[in-house]
N, C-alpha and C positions, 0 to 999 in steps of 0.2 A: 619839782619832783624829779624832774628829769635831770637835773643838775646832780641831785642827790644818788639819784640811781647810778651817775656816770661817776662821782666819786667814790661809792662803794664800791662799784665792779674795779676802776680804778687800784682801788686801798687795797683788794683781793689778790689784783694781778702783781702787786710791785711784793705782797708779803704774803709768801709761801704756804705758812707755817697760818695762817690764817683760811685762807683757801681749803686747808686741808679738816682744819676745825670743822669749818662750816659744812665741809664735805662728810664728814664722820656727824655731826651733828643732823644733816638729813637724812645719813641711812637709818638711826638711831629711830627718826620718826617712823619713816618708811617701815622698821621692825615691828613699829609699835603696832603700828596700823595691821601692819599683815596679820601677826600674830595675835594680835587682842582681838580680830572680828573673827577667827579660825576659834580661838577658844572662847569665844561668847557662842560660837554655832555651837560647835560639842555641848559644850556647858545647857546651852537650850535641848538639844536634842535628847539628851539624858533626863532631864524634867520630863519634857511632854511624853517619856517614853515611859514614866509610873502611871500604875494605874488608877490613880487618883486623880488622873491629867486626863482621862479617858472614858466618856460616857459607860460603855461599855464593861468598863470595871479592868478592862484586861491591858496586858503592855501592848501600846503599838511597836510594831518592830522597827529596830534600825532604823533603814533607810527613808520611812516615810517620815519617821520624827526628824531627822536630820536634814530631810527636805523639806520640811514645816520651817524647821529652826531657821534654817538658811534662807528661805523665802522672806520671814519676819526681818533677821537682820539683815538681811540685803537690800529690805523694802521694795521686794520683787511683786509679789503677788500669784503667784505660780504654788498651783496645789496639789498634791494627790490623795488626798485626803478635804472632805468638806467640813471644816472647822468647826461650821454653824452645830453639824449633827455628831462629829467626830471626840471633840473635847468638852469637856466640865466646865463649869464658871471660872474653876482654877485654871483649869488650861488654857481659858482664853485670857485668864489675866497675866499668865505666861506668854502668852502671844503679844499681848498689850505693852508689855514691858520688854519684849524682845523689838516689837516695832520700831516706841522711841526710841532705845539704844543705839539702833541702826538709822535712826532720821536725823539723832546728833551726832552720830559719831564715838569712835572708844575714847579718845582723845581729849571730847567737849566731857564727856561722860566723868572719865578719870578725873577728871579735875573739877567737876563739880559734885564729887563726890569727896574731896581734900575740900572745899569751902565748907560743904554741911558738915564736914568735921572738924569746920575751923581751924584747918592749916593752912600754913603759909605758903604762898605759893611761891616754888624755888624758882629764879634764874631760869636755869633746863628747863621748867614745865611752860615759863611764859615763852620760851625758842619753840617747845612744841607746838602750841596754839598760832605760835607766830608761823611756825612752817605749814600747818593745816589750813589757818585761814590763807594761805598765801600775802602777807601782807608786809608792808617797806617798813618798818619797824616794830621792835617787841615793844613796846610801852603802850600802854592801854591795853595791853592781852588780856588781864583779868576782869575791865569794865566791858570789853569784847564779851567775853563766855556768859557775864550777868544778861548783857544784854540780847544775847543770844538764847540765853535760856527763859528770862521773861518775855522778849515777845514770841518765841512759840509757844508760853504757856499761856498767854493771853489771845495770843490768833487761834489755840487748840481749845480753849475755854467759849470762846465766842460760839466759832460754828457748832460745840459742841450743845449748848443752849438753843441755838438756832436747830438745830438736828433733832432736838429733844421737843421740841416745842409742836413738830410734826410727831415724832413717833411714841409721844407720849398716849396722845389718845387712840392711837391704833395696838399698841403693845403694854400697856399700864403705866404708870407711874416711877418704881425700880427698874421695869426692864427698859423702857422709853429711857429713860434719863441713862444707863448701862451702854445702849445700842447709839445713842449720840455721842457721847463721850466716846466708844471705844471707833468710831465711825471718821469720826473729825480728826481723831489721832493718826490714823489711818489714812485719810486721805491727805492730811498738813504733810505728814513724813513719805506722801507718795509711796505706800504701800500698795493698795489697794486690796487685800484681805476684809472680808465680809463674814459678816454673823449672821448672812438674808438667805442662807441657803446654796446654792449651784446657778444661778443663774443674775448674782449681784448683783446690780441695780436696774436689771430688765422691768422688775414689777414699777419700776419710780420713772419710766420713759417720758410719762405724758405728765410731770410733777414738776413742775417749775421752781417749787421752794426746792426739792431736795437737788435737783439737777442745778441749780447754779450754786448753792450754799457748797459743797463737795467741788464743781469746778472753780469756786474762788481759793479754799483751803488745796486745790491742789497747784494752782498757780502761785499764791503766796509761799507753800513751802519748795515750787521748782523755781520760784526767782533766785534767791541766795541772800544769804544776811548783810551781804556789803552792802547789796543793791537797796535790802530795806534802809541801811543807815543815808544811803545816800540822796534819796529820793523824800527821806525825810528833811537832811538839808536843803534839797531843795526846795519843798513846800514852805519851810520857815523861809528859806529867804524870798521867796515870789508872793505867800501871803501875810506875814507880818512883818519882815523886813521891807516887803516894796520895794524889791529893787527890780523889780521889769521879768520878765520874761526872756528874754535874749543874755542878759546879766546871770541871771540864773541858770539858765541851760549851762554857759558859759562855766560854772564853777560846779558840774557835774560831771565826774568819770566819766574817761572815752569806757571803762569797765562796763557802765551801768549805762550808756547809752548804744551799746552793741547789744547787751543783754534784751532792755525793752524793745527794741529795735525787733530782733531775731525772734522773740516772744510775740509779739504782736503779730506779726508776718505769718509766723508759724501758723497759729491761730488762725488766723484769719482763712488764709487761700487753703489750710486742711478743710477748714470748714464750706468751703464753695467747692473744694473737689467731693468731699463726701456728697455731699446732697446732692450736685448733678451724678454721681455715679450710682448711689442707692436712694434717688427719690421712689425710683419707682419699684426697687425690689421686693416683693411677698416675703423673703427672709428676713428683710433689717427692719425698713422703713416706710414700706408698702403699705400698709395696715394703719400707718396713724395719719395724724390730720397735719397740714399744713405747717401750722408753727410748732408743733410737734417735731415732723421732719427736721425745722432749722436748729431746734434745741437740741434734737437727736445726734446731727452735722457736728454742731460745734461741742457737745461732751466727745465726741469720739475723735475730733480733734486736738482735744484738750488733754485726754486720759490718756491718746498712745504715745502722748512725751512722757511716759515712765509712772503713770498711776496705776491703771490696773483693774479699776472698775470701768462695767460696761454698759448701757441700755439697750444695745442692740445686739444681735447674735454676730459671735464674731466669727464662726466656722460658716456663715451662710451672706459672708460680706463677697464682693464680687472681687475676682484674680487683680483686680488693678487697684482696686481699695486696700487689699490685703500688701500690698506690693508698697502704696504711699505709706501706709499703716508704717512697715515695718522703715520706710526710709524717716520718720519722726519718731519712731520708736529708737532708733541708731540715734539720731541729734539729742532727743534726750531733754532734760533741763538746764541749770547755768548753774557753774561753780559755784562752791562753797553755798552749796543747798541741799534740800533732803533729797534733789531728785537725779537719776541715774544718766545713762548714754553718752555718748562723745561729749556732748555738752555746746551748748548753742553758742559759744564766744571760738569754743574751736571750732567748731564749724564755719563759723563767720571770717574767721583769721585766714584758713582755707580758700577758702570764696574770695576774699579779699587779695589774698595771694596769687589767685590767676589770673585774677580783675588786674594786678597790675603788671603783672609780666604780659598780659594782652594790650595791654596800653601803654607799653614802655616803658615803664615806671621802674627803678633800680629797687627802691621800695613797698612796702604794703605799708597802704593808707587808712586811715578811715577818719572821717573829720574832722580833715585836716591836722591828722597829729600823726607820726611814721611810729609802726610797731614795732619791738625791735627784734631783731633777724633771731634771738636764742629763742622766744616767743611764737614764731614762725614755725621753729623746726622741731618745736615742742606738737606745735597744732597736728604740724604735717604725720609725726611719729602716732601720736595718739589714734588717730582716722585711720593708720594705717594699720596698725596694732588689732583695731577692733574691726575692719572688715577680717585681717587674716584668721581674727579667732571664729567671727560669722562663715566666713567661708568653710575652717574646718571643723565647725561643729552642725553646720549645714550638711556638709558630707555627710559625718560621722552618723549623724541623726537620719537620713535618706537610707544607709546602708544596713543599720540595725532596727530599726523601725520600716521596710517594705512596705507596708500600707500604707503609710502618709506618704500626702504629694507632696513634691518638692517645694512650695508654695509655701504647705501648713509647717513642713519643716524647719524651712527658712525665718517664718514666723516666729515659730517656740523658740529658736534660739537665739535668735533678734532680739526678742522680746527679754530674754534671762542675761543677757548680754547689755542691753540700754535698761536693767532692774523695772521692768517695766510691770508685767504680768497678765497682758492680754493672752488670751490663747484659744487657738480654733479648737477645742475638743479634741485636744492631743494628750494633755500632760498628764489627767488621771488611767490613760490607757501605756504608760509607758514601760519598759521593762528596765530592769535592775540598772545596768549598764548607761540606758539611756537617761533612766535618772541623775547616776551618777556624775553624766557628762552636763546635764543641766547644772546640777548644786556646783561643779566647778564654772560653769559662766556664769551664776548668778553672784558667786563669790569675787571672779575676775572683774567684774562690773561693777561689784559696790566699790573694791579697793583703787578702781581706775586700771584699764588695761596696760599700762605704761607702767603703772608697780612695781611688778614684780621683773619686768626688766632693767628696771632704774636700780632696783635692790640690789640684781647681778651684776649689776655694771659698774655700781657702788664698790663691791667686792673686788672684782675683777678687774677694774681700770683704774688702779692709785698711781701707776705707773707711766700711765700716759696722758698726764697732765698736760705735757709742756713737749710732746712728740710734733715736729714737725716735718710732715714729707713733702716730696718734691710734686709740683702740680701736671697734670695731662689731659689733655683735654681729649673728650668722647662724644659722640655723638646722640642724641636724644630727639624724640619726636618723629 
């Protein structure tokens, strides 16, 4: 692969006139993306704004619909309005279909909406898929997007059964089987939006079927569809092939072995810091029993990578909970998945990259295979991109909102920022403005913080392809 990758770059550098293809062929996606999730939010907002969409009978205004809208397809989870009491059965089957939109993508969507209408898929749409999944060749794009759409419709089908199976006899039979279905969607696409009311899955704390069924569906939609394909090869070769364990490993993605890697970790030490810092709080954790507490730990480990739902109160979680909270809320899930934030393989690229300028290293490593340096300065741009918009939407939110601590502010836009949707009882007390500044980090965070300056630079830099200036060295550290 790596051969291949060195003759493409190769083929790009020596033939200009192709360079420049591919270059206009990524802004093309980069358009797509920006402007089809911009016009899927309006397009929603306008819906839930009739009053057929609306318990109530009457238009919700503007801004609340547009931050409904935007929350769905962002797969944020961030409310000002409570859904449960707020919309009709239509409005939440608006909401339902605004979810998955935003947990596949305009791009998966677009084009499997040309299969059910049995077209052809052109050339350009297999380069788009091929640019969204990130992947070294277009060939197989379109057994990609099947494959992508049947196993979320089968991991969304499962928990959905599985969810139903509890909330059948507590809610009837229609609404049971309604409330799983729209639930499992919901938490596969790393939304976190709820039909349970204002306090989302606080009442299900001490409920082991619904608290691990929802943290499975929300790990399988923040791994990423490569990582499913690949860990499927793995299994076929380690259990019907027999070819060993170490053989296996061997013929699995350094992608997919950063991923689990980064995922497991994550999980893991969120969940030992929660429970030693809220075992003993009357606000979160206080009040339940022992294995209670651990289940408790590890959902709130698991949900503040970019899901949304909660069991414990997150406005009465301790200054340092709120603080780890929001640094897993920032890392987020793993590319090419439903789930939002820097994203766990750049974070890791990061990490790896001081690990080895601290050890000498010319290179960043990870085992045993060198990453390469445009890969690098992709991780380093992204992490940097998303603190500066955290820091000035931090601000912004501190100076127009006065009551909230720095703390809770930091929070809400952490959180709208890595599309995540935890929030300390901020976001239904917000004003015009501050909404405002949410729906654009919630928007900035699904498309990737890096977008929309890739887009500009798309535009703005055709001319400095091939610019080379003279080197000076500076001082740093």
């Amino acid at each position: 692969m790596e051969k291949k990758q060195k003759t493409v770059a190769e083929y790009l550098k020596k033939n200009p006139e192709a360079f420049l293809k591919k270059r206009k062929r990524k802004r093309g996606s980069l358009q797509i993306m920006v402007l089809g999730f911009m016009s899927i939010i309006f397009l929603g907002a306008l819906i839930l704004m009739l009053p057929i969409c609306n318990a109530d009978g009457r238009w919700l205004n503007f801004i609340d619909a547009l931050f409904t809208s935007c929350t769905c397809v962002c797969v944020t989870g961030l409310v000002t309005v409570v859904p449960a009491v707020q919309f009709t059965l239509f409005g939440k089957l608006v909401l339902l279909v605004l979810i998955q939109i935003g947990g596949w993508g305009i791009i998966v969507c677009g084009m499997l909406f040309l299969l059910v209408l049995r077209r052809k898929i052109s050339l350009n749409s297999r380069v788009l898929i091929h640019d969204y999944f990130s992947t070294d060749t277009v060939s197989g794009m379109v057994r990609m997007l099947i494959y992508v759409v049947k196993g979320t419709l089968i991991v969304e089908s499962v928990g959905a059964v599985c969810l139903a199976l509890y909330f059948i006899p507590e809610y009837g039979f229609l609404r049971g089987c309604w409330y799983g279905v729209f639930h499992a969607v919901s938490a596969f696409c790393n939304a976190g939006v709820d039909l349970l009311g204002d306090s989302s899955l606080a009442a299900y704390a001490g409920n082991p079927w619904i608290n691990f069924v929802i943290m499975a569906l929300i790990i399988m939609g923040g791994l990423g569809f490569w990582v499913w394909k690949d860990v499927s090869k793995f299994l076929k070769n380690l259990l019907i092939k027999k070819e060993g364990l170490e053989k296996s490993l061997r013929g699995m993605a350094l992608h997919t072995k950063i991923v689990l890697t980064m995922t497991v970790s994550l999980i893991l030490l969120g969940a030992l810091f929660f429970a030693a810092a809220e075992w003993n709080n009357p606000g979160t954790m206080g009040g339940l029993s022992g294995g209670e507490k651990v289940m408790a730990a590890l959902f709130q480990s698991v949900t503040a990578r970019t899901a949304g739902f909660f069991t414990i109160s997150q406005s009465a979680l301790r200054e340092a909970s709120k603080f780890v909270s929001c640094l897993l809320m920032f890392i987020g899930g793993s590319p090419a998945s439903t789930a939002g934030g820097m994203k766990t393989v750049t974070f890791a690229v990061v990490l790896l990259t001081c690990w080895s300028i601290l050890r000498g290293h010319e290179d960043t490593e990870c085992y045993k295979r060198k990453i390469d340096i445009s890969t690098v300065r992709m991780g380093i741009a992204v992490v940097t991109v998303g603190m500066m918009l955290v820091t000035a939407g931090t601000t912004a939110l501190s100076l127009l909102e006065p009551h909230v601590d720095l703390i809770d502010a930091m929070y809400e836009v952490v959180s709208a920022v890595g599309t995540v949707g935890l929030t300390a009882d901020v976001t239904p007390y917000l004003g015009t403005v501050s909404k405002c500044i949410i729906i654009f980090l919630m928007y900035v965070g699904r498309i990737g913080p890096i977008t929309l300056p890739l887009l500009m630079a798309a535009k703005l830099g055709k001319k400095n392809d091939k610019r080379t200036l003279p080197r000076e060295h500076i001082v740093v550290g």
